[in-house]
C-alpha positions as CSV (number, residue, x, y, z in Angstrom):
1,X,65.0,102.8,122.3
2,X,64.5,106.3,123.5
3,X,63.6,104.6,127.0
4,X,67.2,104.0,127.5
5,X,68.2,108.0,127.3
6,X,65.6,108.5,130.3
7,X,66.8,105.7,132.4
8,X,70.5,106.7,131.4
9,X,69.9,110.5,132.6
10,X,67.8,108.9,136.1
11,X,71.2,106.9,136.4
12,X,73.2,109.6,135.7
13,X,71.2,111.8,138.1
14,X,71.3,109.9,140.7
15,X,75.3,109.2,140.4
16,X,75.6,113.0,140.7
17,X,73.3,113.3,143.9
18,X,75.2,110.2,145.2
19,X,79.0,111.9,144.7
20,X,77.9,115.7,145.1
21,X,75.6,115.5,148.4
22,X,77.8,114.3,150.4
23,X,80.7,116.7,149.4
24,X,78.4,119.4,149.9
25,X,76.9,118.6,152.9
26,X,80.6,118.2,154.4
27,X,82.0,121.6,153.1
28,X,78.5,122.9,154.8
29,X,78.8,121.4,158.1
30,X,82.6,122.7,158.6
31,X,81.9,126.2,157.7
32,X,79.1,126.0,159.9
33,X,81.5,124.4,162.4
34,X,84.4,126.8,161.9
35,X,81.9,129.8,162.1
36,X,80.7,128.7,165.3
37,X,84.3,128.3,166.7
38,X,85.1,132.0,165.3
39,X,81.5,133.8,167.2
40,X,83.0,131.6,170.8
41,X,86.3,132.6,170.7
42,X,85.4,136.1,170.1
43,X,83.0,136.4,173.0
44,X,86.1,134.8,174.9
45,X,88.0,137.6,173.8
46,X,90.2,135.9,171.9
47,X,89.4,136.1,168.7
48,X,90.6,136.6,165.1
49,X,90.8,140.5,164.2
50,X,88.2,142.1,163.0
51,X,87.6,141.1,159.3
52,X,89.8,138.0,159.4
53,X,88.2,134.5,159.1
54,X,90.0,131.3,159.7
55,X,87.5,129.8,157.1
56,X,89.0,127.5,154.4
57,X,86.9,126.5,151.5
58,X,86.1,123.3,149.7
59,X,89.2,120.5,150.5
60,X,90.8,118.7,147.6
61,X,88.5,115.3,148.1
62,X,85.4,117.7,148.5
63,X,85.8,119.6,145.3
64,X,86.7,116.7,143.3
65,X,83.7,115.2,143.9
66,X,82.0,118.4,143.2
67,X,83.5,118.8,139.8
68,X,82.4,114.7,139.0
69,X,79.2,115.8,140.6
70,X,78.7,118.5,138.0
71,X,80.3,116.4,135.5
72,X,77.5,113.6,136.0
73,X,74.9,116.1,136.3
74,X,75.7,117.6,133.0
75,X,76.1,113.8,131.4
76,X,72.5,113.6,132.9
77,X,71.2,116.6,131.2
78,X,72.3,115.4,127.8
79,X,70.9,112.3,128.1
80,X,67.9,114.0,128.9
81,X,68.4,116.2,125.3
82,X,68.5,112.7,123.9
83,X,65.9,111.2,125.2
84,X,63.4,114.4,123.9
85,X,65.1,114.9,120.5
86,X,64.5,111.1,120.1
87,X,60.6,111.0,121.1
């Protein structure tokens, strides 16, 4: 029986990689995106003042799947709790 809390926390693992990497990985790439838009335009001349970004943060699709992420992730963990208290 205490073979089903491991696999359940591997499941519930991977289900948090699967949701949060992706979200992550986005929110990343368009910060790095949004950076690189902010050094061109200021060596144009035409930047943002000084101290200003234009840089949002996480969007509403992104941090939801970032808050199931960690919700999954913490489901894992306690599987995990099981699985030890029960060997």
């Amino acid at each position: 029986m205490p073979w089903l809390f491991l696999v359940l926390a591997i499941v519930f693992g991977a289900a948090a990689y699967r949701v949060g990497w992706p979200a992550w990985t986005s929110y990343r790439h368009r910060g790095a995106r949004d950076l690189n838009a902010e050094r061109y335009l200021a060596w144009r001349g035409r930047g943002a003042p000084a101290g200003a970004s234009v840089r949002e943060g996480l969007t509403a699709a992104e941090r939801r799947n970032m808050i199931l992420a960690g919700a999954l992730a913490l489901a894992a963990v306690g599987w995990l709790i099981a699985f030890f208290a029960a060997t």
